[in-house]
N, C-alpha and C positions, 0 to 999 in steps of 0.2 A: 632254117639256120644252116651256114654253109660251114662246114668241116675239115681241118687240114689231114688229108691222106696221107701222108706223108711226101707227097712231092709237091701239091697246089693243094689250095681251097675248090672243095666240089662245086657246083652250082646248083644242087638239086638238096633235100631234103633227105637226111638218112638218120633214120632215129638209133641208128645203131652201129658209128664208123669200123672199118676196120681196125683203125688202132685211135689211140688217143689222142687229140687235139694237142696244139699247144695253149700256153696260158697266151691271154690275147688282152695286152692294153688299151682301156676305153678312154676316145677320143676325147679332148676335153672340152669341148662342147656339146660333151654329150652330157646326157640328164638321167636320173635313176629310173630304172627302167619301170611301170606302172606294176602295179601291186598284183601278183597272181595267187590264186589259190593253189596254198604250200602244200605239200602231200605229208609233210615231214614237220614237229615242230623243230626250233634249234635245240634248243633242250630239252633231256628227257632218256636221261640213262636213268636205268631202273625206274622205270616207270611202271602202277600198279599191275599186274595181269601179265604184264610184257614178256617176264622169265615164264612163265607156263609152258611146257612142250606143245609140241606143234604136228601133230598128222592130219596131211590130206592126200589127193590124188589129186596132181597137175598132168595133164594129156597121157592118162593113164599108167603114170609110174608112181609110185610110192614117196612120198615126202615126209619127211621127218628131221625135225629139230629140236634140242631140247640143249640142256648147259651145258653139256659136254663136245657134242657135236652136231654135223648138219650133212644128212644123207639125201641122194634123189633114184632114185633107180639103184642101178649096180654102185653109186661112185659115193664116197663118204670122205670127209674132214673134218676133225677134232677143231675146234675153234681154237685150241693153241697152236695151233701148226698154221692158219691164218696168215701171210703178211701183205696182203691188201685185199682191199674190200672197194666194191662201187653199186649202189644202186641210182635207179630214177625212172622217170616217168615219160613213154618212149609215144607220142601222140600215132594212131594211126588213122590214115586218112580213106576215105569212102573208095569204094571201087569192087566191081566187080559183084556188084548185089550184095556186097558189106556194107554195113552205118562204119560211118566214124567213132573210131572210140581210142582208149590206152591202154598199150602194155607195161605191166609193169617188170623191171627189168632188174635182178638183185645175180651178183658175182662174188664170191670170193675167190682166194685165190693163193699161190706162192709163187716167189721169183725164179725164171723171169717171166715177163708179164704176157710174153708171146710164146708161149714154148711148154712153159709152166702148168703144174696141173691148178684146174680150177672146176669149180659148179657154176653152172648157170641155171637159174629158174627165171620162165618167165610166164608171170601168170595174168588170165586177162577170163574174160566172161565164159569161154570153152573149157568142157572139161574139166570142171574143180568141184569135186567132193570129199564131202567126210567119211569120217570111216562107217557111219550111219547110212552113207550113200547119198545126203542128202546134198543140194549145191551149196557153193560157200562161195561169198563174197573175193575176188580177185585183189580187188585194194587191201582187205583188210587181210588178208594171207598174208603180202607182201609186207603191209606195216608191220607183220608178228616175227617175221626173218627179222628187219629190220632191226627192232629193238632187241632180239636173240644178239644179233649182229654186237650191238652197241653195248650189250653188259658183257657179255664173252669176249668179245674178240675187241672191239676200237677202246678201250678204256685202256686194255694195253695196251696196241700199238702207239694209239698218242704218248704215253705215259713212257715208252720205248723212244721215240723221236725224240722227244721232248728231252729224254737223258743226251741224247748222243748231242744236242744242239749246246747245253749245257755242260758239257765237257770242249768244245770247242770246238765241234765239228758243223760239217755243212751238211744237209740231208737233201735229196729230190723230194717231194711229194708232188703227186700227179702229174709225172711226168715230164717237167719243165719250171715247173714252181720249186727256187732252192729255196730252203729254212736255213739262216745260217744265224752266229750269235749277233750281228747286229742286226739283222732284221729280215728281211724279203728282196730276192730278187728273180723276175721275170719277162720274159719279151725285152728291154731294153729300159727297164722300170725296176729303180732301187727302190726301198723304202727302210727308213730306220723303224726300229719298234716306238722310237715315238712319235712318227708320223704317221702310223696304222693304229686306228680306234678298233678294229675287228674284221670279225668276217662273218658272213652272212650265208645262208642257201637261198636260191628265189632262179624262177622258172627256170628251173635247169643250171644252173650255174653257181658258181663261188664268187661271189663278188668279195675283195680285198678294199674296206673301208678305207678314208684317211682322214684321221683328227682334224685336218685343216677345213674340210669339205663332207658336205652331207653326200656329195655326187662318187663312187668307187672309181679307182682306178687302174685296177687292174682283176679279170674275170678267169678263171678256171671253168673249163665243160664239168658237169654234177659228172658225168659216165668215165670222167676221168679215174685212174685206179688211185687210191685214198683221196680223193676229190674232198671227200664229205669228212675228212678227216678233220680238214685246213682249217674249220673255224675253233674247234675244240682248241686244238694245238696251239694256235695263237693267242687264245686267252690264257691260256696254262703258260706258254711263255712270258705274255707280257706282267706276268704275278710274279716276278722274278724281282 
């Protein structure tokens, strides 16, 4: 996948830009993109087990999350101090006497989004044990931020947009995607709230539905900052 760096689109494969894509309008003969295994369901705040605290050791530093906050080494944030969050699933390719495999890749963060203090954990098949010492699965670490993520900290922030759009204002999310009261707009692509049926995550992305068409029209990068917010948000708006 190519990348806006902020001057041009790369031409190489970077699972991890220096800064955030923009939102990018799908061609319209283009078709939905083939069905990939989601890492994340769409819903699924408070889900059973989810809130349980969280200790391991990712490349040998201490990790810890529970309802209150989310520590990694030296660096800690209170999950109400939070104001954007981005995780996803960062493919990494063969080389060098490595397999192929994924990282997974979870931020939070406070404004601004370059400058700003933030955590980054990124966990994959190296280095991750329990406090029993014993190894622990990489995907299923990141699923347990995740959902920390999602009861703590994005219930509010959507819950937070979603007031300010409702009072009559316009908000950014991820970076280039405005929420405003009458609907969405991004790249050169309005949409009213009754032309948008919803939004979706899938390989990597935010796809922005439209009532008229099974095919999205407009995509958001998942590693965008509140990327993963956009589907929540919009269903919470269009309940208006």
């Amino acid at each position: 996948m190519r990348w806006w760096d902020g001057q041009s689109w790369t031409q190489h494969l970077n699972p991890q830009p220096s800064g955030p894509a923009r939102p990018e309008q799908v061609p319209q003969q283009a078709v939905q993109p083939p069905p990939q295994q989601q890492p994340l369901p769409q819903q699924g705040w408070g889900q059973p087990g989810g809130t349980a605290p969280l200790s391991v050791t990712v490349r040998g530093l201490s990790l810890h999350a529970d309802a209150h906050r989310l520590a990694y080494g030296n660096a800690a944030m209170p999950w109400a101090h939070v104001e954007w969050v981005a995780y996803w699933a960062a493919a990494v390719p063969a080389g060098f006497g490595q397999r192929p495999g994924t990282s997974w890749m979870f931020q939070v963060g406070r404004h601004p989004f370059h400058g700003g203090p933030r955590l980054e954990i990124v966990t994959d098949s190296a280095d991750l044990v329990d406090p029993a010492g014993r190894g622990v699965d990489a995907e299923q670490v990141w699923r347990r931020l995740v959902e920390l993520c999602r009861v703590n900290a994005e219930q509010r922030l959507v819950t937070e947009l979603a007031a300010e759009v409702r009072r009559g204002e316009s908000v950014d999310v991820a970076q280039g995607l405005t929420v405003h009261p009458g609907g969405v707009r991004g790249n050169r692509v309005s949409l009213s709230w009754s032309a948008i049926s919803g939004a979706r995550m899938e390989g990597g992305r935010v796809w922005i539905q439209q009532s008229s068409s099974a095919n999205p029209v407009l995509y958001v990068p998942q590693q965008n900052p509140n990327a993963v917010l956009i589907p929540a948000l919009i269903a919470l708006l269009k309940q208006r």
